[in-house]
DRENDO-1510 file (C-alpha; in Angstrom, 1 decimal, always signed):
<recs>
REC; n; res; u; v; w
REC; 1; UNK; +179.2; +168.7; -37.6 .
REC; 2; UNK; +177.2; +169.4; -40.3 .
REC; 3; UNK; +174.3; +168.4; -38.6 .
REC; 4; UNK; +174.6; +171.0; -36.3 .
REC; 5; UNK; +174.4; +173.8; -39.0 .
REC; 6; UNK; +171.6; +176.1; -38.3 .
REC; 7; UNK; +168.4; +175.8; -40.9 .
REC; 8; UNK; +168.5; +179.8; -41.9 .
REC; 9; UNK; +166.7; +179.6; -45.0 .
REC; 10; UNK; +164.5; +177.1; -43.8 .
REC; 11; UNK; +163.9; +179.0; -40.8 .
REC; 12; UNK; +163.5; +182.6; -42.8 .
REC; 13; UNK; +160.8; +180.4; -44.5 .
REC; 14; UNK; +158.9; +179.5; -41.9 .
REC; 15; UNK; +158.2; +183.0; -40.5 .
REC; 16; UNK; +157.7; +184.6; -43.6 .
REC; 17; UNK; +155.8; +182.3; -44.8 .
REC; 18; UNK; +153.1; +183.3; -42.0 .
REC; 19; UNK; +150.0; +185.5; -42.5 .
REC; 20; UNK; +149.5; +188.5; -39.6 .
REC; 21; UNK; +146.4; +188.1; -37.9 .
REC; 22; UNK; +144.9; +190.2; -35.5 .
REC; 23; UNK; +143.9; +188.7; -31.5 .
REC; 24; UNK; +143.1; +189.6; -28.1 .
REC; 25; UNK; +144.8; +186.7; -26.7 .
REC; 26; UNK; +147.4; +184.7; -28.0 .
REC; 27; UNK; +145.7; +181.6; -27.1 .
REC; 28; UNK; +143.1; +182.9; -29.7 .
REC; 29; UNK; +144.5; +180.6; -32.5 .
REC; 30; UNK; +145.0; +176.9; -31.2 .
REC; 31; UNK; +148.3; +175.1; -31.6 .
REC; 32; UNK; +149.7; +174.2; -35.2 .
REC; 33; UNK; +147.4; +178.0; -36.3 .
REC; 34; UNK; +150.6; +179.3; -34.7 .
REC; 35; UNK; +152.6; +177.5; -37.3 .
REC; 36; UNK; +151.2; +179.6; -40.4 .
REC; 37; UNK; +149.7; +182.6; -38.4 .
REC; 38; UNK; +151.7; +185.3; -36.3 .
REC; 39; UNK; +150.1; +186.9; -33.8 .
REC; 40; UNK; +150.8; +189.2; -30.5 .
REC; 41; UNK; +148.3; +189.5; -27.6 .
REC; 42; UNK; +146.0; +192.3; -27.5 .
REC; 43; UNK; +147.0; +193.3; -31.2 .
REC; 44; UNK; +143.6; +194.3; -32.3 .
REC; 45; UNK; +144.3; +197.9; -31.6 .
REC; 46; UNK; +147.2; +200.1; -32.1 .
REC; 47; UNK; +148.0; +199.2; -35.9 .
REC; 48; UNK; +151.6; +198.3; -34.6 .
REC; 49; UNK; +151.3; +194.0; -35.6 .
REC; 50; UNK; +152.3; +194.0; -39.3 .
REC; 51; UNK; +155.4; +196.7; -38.1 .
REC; 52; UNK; +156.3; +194.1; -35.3 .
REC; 53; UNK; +156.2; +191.3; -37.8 .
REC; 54; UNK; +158.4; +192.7; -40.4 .
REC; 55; UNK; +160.8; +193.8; -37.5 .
REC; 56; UNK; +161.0; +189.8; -36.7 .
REC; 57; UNK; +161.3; +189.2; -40.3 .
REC; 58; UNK; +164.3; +191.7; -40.5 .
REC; 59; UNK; +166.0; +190.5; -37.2 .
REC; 60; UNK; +166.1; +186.7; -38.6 .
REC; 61; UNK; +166.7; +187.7; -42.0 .
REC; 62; UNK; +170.0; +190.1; -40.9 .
REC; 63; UNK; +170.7; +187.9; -37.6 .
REC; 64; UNK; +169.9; +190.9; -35.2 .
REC; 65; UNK; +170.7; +190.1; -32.0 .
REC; 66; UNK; +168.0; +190.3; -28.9 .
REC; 67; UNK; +169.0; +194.2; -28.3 .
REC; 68; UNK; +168.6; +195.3; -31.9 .
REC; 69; UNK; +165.3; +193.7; -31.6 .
REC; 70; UNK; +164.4; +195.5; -28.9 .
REC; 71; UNK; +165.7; +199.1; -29.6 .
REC; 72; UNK; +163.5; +198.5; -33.2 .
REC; 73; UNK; +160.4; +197.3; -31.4 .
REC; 74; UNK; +160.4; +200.4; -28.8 .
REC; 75; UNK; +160.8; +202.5; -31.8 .
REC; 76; UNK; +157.6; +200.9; -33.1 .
REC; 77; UNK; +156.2; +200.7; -29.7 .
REC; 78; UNK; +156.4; +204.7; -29.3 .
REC; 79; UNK; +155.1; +205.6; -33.1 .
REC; 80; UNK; +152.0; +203.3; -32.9 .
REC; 81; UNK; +151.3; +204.2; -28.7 .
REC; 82; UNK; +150.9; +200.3; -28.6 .
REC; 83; UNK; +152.7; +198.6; -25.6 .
REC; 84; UNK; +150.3; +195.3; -25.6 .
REC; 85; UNK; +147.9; +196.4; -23.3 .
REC; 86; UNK; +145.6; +199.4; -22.7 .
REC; 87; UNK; +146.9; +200.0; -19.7 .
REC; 88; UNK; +150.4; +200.1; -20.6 .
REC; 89; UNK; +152.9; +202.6; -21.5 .
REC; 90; UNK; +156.2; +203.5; -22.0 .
REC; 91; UNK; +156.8; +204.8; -18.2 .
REC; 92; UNK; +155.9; +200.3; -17.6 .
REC; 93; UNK; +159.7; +199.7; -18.4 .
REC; 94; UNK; +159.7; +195.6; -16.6 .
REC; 95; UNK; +156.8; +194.9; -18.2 .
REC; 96; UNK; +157.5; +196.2; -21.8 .
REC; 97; UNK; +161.2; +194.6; -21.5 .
REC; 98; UNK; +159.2; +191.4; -20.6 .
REC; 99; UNK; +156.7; +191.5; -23.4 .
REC; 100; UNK; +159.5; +191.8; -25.9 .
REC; 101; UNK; +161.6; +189.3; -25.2 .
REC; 102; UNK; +158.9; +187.6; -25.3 .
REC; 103; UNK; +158.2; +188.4; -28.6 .
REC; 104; UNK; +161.2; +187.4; -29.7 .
REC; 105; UNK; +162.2; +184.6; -28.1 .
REC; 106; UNK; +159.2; +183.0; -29.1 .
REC; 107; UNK; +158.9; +183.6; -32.1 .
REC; 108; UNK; +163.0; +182.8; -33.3 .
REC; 109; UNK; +162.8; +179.6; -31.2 .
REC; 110; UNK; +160.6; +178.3; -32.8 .
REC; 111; UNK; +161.2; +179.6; -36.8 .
REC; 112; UNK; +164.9; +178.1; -36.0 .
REC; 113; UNK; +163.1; +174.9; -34.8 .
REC; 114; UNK; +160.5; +174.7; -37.1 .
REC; 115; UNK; +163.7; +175.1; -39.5 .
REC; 116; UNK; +166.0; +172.3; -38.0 .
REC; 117; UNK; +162.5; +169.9; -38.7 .
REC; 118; UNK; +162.3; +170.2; -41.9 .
REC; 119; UNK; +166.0; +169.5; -42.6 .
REC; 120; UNK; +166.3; +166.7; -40.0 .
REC; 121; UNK; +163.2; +165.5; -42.3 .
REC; 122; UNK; +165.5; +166.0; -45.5 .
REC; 123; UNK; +168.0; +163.7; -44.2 .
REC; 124; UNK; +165.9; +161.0; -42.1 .
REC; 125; UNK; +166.8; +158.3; -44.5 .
REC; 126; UNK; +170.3; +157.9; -43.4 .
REC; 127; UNK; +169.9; +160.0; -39.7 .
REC; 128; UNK; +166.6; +158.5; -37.9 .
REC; 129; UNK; +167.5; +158.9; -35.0 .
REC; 130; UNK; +166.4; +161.7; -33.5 .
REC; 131; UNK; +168.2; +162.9; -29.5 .
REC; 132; UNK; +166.8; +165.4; -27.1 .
REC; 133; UNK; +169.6; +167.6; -25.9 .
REC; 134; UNK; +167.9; +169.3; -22.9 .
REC; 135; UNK; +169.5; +172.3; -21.3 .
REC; 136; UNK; +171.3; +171.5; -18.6 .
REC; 137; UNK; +172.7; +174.3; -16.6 .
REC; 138; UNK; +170.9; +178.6; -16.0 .
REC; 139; UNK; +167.4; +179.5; -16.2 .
REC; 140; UNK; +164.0; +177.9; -17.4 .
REC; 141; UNK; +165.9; +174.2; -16.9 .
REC; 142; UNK; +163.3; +171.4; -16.2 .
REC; 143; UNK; +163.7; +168.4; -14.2 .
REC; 144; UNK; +161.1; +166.5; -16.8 .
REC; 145; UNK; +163.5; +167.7; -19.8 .
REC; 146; UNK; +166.6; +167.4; -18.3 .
REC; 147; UNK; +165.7; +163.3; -17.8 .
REC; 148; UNK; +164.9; +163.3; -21.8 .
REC; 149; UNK; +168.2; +164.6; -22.2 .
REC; 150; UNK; +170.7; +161.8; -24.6 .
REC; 151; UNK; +167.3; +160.0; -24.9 .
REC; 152; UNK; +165.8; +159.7; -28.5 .
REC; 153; UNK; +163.6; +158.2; -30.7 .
REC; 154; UNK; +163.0; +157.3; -34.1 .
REC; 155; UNK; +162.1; +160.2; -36.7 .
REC; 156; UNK; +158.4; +159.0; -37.1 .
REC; 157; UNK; +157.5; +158.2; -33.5 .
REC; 158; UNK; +154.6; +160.0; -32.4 .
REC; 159; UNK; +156.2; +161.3; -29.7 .
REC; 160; UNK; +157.7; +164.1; -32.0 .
REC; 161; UNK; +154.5; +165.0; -32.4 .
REC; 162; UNK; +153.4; +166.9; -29.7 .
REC; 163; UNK; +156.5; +166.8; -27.7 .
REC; 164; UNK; +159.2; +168.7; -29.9 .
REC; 165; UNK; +161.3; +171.9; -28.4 .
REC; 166; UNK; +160.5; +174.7; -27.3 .
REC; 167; UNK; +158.2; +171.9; -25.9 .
REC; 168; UNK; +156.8; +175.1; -23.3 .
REC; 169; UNK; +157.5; +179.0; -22.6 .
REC; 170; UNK; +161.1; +179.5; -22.2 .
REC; 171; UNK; +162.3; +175.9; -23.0 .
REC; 172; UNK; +165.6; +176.0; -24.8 .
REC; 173; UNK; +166.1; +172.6; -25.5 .
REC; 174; UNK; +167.1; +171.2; -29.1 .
REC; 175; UNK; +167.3; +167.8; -31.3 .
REC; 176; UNK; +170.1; +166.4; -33.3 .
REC; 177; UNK; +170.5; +163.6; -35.4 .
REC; 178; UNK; +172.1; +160.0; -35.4 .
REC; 179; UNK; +172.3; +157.2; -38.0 .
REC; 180; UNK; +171.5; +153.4; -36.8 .
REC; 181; UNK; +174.9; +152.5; -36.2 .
REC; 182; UNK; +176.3; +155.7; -35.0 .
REC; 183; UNK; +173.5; +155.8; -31.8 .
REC; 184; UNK; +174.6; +152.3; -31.3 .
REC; 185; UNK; +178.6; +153.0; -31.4 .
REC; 186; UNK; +177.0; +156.3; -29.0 .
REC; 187; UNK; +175.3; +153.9; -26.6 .
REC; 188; UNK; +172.1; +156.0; -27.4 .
REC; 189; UNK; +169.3; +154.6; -25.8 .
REC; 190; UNK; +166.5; +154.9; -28.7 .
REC; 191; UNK; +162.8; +154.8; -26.7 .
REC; 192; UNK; +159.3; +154.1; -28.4 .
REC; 193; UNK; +155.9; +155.7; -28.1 .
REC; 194; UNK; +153.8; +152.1; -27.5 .
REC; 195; UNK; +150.3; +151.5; -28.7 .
REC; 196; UNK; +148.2; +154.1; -27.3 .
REC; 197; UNK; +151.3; +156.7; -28.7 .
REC; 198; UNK; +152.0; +157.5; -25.3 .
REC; 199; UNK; +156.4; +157.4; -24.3 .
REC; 200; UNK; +157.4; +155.2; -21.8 .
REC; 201; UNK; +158.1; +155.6; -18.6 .
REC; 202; UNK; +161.4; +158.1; -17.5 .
REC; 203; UNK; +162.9; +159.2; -14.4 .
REC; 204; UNK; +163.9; +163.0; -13.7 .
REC; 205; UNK; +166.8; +163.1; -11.8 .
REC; 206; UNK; +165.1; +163.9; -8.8 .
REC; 207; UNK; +163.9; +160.4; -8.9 .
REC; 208; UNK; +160.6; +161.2; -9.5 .
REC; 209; UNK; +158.7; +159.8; -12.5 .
REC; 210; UNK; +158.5; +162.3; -15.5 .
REC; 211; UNK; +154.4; +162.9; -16.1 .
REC; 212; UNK; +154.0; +163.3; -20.0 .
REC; 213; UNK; +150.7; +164.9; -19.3 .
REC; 214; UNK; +152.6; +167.8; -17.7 .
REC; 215; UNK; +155.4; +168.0; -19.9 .
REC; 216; UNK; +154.3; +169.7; -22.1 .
REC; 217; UNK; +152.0; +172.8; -21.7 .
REC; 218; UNK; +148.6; +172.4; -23.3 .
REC; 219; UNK; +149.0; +175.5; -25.6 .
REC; 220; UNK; +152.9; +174.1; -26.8 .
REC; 221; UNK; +151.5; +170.6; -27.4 .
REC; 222; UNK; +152.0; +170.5; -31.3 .
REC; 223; UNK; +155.2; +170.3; -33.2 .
REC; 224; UNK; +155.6; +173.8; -35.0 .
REC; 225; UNK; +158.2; +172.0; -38.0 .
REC; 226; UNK; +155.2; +169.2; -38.4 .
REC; 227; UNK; +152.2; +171.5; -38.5 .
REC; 228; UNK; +154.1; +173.9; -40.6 .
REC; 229; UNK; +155.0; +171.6; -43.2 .
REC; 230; UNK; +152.0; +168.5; -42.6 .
REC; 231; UNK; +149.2; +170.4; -41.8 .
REC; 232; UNK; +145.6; +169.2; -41.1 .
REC; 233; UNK; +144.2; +172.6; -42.3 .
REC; 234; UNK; +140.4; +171.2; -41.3 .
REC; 235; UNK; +141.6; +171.4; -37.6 .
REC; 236; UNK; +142.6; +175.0; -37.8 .
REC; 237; UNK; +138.5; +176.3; -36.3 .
REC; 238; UNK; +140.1; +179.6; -35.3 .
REC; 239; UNK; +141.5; +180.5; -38.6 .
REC; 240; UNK; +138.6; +179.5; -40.1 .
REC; 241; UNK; +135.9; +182.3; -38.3 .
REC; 242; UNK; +138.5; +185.3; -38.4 .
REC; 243; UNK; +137.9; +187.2; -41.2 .
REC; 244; UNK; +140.9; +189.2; -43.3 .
REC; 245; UNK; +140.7; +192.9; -44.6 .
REC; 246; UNK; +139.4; +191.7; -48.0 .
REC; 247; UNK; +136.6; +189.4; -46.4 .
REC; 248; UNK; +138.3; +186.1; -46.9 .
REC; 249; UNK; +139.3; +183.9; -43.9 .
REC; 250; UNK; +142.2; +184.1; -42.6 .
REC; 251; UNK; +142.5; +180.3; -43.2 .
REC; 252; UNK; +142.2; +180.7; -46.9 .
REC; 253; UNK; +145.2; +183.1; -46.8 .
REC; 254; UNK; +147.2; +180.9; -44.7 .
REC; 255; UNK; +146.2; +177.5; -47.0 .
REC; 256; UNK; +147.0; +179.9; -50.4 .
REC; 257; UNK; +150.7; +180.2; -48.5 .
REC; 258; UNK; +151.3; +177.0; -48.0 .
REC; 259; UNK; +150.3; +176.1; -52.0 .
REC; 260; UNK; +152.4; +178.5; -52.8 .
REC; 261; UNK; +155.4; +177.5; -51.0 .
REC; 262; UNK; +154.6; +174.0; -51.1 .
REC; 263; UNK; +153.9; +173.9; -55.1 .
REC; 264; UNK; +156.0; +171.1; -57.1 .
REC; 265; UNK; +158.1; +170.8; -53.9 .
REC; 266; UNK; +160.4; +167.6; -54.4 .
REC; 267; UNK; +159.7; +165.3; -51.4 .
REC; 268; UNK; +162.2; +163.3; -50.0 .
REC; 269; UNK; +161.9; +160.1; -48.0 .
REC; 270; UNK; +161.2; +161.5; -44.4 .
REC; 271; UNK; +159.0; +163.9; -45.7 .
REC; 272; UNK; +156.8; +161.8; -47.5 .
REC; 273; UNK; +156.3; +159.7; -44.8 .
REC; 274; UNK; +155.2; +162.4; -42.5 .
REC; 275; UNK; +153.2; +164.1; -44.9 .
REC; 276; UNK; +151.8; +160.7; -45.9 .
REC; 277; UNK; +151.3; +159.8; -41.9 .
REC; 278; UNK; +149.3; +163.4; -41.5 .
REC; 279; UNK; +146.9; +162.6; -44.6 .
REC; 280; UNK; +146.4; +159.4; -42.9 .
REC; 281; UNK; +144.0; +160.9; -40.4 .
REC; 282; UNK; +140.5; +160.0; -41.2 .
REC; 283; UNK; +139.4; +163.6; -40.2 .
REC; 284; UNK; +142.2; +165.0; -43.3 .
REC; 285; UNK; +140.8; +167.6; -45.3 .
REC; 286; UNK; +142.4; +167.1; -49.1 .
REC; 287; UNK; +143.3; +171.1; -50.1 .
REC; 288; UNK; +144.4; +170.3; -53.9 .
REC; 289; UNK; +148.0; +171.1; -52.8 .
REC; 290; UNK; +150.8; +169.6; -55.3 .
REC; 291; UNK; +153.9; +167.8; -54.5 .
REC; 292; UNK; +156.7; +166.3; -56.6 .
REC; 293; UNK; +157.2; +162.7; -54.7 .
REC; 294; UNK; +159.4; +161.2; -56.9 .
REC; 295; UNK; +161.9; +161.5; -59.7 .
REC; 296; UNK; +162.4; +158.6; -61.7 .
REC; 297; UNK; +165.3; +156.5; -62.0 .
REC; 298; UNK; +167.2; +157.1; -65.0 .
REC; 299; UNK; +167.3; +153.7; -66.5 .
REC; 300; UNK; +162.9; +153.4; -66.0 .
REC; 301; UNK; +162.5; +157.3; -67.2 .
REC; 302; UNK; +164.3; +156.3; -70.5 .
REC; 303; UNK; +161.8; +153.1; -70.7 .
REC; 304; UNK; +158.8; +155.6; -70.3 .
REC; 305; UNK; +160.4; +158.0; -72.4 .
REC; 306; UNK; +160.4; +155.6; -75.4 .
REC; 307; UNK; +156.6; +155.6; -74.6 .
REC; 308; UNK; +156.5; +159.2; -74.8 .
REC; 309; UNK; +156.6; +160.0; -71.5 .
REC; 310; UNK; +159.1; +163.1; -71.7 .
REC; 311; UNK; +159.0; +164.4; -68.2 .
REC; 312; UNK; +160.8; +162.2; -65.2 .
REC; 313; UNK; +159.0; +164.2; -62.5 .
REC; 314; UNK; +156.0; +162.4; -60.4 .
REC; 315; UNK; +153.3; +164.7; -59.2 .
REC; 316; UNK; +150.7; +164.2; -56.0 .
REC; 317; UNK; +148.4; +166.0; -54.7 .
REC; 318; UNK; +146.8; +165.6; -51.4 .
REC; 319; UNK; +143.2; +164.3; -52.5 .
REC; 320; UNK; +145.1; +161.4; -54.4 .
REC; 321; UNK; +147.3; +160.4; -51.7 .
REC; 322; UNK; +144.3; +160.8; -49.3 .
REC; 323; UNK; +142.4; +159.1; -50.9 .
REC; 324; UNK; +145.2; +156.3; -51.5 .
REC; 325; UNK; +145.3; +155.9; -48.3 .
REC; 326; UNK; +143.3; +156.9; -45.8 .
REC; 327; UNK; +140.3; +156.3; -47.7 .
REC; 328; UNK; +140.6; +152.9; -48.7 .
REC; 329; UNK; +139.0; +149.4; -47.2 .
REC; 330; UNK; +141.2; +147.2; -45.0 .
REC; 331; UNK; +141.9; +145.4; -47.7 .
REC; 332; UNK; +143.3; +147.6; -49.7 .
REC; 333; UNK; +144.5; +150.0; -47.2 .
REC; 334; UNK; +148.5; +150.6; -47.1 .
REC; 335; UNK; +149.9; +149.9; -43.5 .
REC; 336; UNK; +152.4; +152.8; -42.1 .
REC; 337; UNK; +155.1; +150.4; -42.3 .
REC; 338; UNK; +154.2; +150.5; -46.4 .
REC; 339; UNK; +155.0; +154.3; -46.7 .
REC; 340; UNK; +158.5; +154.4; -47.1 .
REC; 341; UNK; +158.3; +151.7; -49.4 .
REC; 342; UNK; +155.4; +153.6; -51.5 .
REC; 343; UNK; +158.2; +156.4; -52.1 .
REC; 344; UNK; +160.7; +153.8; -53.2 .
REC; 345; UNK; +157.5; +152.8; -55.5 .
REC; 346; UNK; +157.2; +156.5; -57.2 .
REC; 347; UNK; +161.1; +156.4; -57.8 .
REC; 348; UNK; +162.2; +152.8; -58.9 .
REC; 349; UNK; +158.9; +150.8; -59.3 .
REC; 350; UNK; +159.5; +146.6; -59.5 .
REC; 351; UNK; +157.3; +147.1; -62.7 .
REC; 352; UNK; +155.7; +149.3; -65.3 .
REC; 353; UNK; +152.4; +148.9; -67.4 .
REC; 354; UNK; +150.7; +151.0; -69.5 .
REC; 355; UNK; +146.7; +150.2; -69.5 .
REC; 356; UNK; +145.8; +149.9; -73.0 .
REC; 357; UNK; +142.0; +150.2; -72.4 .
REC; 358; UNK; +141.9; +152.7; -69.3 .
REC; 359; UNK; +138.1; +153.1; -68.4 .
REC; 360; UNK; +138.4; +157.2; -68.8 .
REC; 361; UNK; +140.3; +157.5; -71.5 .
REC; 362; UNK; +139.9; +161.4; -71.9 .
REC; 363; UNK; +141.5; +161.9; -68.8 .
REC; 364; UNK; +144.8; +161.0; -70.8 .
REC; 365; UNK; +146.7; +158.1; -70.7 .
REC; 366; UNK; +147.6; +155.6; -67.4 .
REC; 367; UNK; +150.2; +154.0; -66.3 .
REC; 368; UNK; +150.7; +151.8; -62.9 .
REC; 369; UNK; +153.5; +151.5; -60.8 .
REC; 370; UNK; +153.9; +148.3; -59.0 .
REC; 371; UNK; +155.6; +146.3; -56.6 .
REC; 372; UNK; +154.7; +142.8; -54.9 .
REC; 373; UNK; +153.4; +142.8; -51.8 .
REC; 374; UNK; +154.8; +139.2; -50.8 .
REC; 375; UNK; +151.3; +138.1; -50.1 .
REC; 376; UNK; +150.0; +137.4; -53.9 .
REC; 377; UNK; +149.1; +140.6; -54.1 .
REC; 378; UNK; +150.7; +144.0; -55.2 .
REC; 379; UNK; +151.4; +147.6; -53.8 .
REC; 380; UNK; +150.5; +149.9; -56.7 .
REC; 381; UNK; +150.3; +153.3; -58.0 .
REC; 382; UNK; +148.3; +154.6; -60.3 .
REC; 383; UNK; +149.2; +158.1; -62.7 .
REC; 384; UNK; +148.1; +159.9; -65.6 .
REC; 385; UNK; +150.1; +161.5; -68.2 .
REC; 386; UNK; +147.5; +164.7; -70.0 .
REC; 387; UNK; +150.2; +165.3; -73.0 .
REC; 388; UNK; +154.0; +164.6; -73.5 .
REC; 389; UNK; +155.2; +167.8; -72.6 .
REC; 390; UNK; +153.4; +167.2; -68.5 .
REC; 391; UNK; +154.3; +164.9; -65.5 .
REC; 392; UNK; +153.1; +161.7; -64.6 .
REC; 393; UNK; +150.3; +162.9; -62.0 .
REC; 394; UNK; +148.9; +160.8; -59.4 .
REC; 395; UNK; +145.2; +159.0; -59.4 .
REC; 396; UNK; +145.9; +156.6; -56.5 .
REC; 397; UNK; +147.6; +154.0; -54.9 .
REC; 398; UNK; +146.9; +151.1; -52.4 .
REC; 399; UNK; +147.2; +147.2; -52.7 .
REC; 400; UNK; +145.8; +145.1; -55.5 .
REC; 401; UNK; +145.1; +141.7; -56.4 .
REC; 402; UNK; +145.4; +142.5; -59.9 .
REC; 403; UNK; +147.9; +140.2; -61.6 .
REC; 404; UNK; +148.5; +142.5; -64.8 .
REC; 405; UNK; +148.3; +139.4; -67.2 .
REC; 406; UNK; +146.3; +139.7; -70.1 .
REC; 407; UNK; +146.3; +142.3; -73.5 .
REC; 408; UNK; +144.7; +145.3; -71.4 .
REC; 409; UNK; +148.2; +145.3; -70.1 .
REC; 410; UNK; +151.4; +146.4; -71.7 .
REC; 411; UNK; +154.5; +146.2; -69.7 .
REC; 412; UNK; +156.9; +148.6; -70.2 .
REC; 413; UNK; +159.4; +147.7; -67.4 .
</recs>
């Protein structure tokens, strides 16, 4: 099945993408900073992290298997004299053979899953459903995961949130998709987080009930595919005080990464929801990263490109859609059930205008996006165009009782 195809280049992304940072302990940085920072306990001595860090980068760029790994991390190991700990060294053979498959494990488990995220994302429109596939037979199996296993939820359910594998040290379980009907040909049973976003209750085998507040260790208690690619950078306190060779934080190196990576990046459905749920947080920090969330329509780019509108792409960035949404009165506010219809908005609005007398004028020209909201309102969108050869960029968007009658208004579609 296709679905089951590993993410490589999504998973090659997600370690390389990571800046090396120096700690005592790994519990140092805080969940999601280990989604854009690599680090190894008692590193800050030795010289031997950025070595270890290109040794991972090689072993998932080459597939290495564990023992290649290993016989390349000794070899580091012996030139540096680092072994983790000051008193270590190489005559400590169970402990250096635990340490690095540690290492490893840890850090391909989660590139791979961080990986399978992001493509599971890709295709969320027509796969929601999401199962747990626990591990069911050898070592590190869990009675709590093992009662998940077959059990599944939809894509945007909280619950992926902070419960996502390696959901712990050692866990080994994994997620694959379903569409709609094929979880219902599959007798899936497809749970729900309920108000508070806590799951419902589940029974291990044992017949005990499963405690979701030991589930999941405290420091594994983020989704490394959801902080890597939606991340709340004002959460990240740790990255924030640790200071890189040339003075800056190791926060602004990690955020200047994710711009990078991130910039013009065409959204799809499932990914602009989650991005769009994550900026939903009041305590959301906007980082003037850029995204492309739409592409046009054909028949509604050639109406805008009669206008002069040359370009079919439609830009965000974070403070708009920030400010679109989490930012707004109740009234105004768009409701998480609204998101996935916002992106249908960007790509085939109900309805074009043009303002003909935009208050700012010098900002370029606008246009707005709508759609009815079935309540005598309308869902809108609001973008500017600087000059024919840019994209339509994004101002904001929320509901509006604005009936677009009147000669201020030119309707294009």
């Amino acid at each position: 099945m296709a679905d089951r195809v590993p993410a490589a280049a999504d998973a090659r992304r997600y370690l390389s993408r990571k800046a090396v940072v120096e700690t005592e302990d790994w519990d140092d940085l805080k969940w999601g900073e280990h989604a854009h920072a690599f680090t190894v306990a008692h590193s800050t001595y030795g010289g031997a992290l950025e070595d270890i860090f290109q040794a991972l980068i090689q072993a998932r760029d080459n597939g290495e298997s564990y023992e290649t790994f290993a016989k390349n991390l000794r070899g580091i190991m012996e030139r540096h004299g680092w072994y983790g700990r000051q008193d270590k060294g190489p005559e400590d053979k169970d402990y250096i053979n635990w340490r690095t498959k540690l290492i490893y494990h840890v850090n391909m488990r989660t590139a791979y899953s961080a990986g399978r995220y992001r493509q599971m994302l890709r295709s969320a429109e027509g796969r929601p459903i999401w199962v747990w596939h626990s591990k069911l037979v050898g070592k590190n199996r869990r009675q709590d995961h093992v009662a998940m296993h077959g059990k599944a939820f939809r894509y945007d359910d909280p619950f992926w949130n902070s419960h996502y594998p390696p959901d712990g040290w050692g866990c080994e379980c994994s997620v694959v998709t379903q569409s709609e009907a094929g979880a219902e040909r599959e007798g899936i049973e497809v749970l729900e987080s309920g108000p508070d976003g806590k799951p419902p209750a589940l029974v291990e085998p044992d017949g005990r009930a499963v405690d979701w507040d030991k589930f999941t260790p405290e420091e594994w208690r983020y989704n490394p595919g959801r902080e890597a690619f939606a991340p709340n950078f004002s959460k990240y306190e740790a990255l924030s005080r640790m200071r890189m060779s040339d003075g800056r934080t190791a926060l602004r190196h990690v955020v200047d990464r994710y711009r990078a990576d991130m910039d013009q990046t065409r959204l799809t459905q499932g990914e602009f929801k989650t991005l769009l749920d994550r900026m939903n947080e009041k305590d959301y920090v906007p980082q003037g990263i850029l995204y492309q969330v739409g592409n046009l329509e054909p028949s509604r780019a050639d109406a805008l490109m009669k206008e002069g509108v040359n370009d079919s792409k439609v830009m965000a960035d974070d403070k708009a859609l920030y400010h679109g949404t989490a930012d707004k009165n109740q009234r105004q506010r768009l409701s998480k059930e609204q998101f996935e219809d916002v992106y249908r908005l960007f790509q085939e609005p109900e309805r074009i205008f043009e303002n003909q007398t935009p208050d700012h004028s010098a900002n370029g020209r606008e246009f707005h996006f709508v759609k009815d909201n079935g309540d005598g309102r309308n869902v809108y969108s609001v973008f500017r165009l600087k000059s024919k050869a840019s994209a339509l960029r994004l101002v904001t968007l929320g509901v509006i009782e604005d009936s677009y009658a009147g000669e201020r208004w030119k309707k294009i579609w």
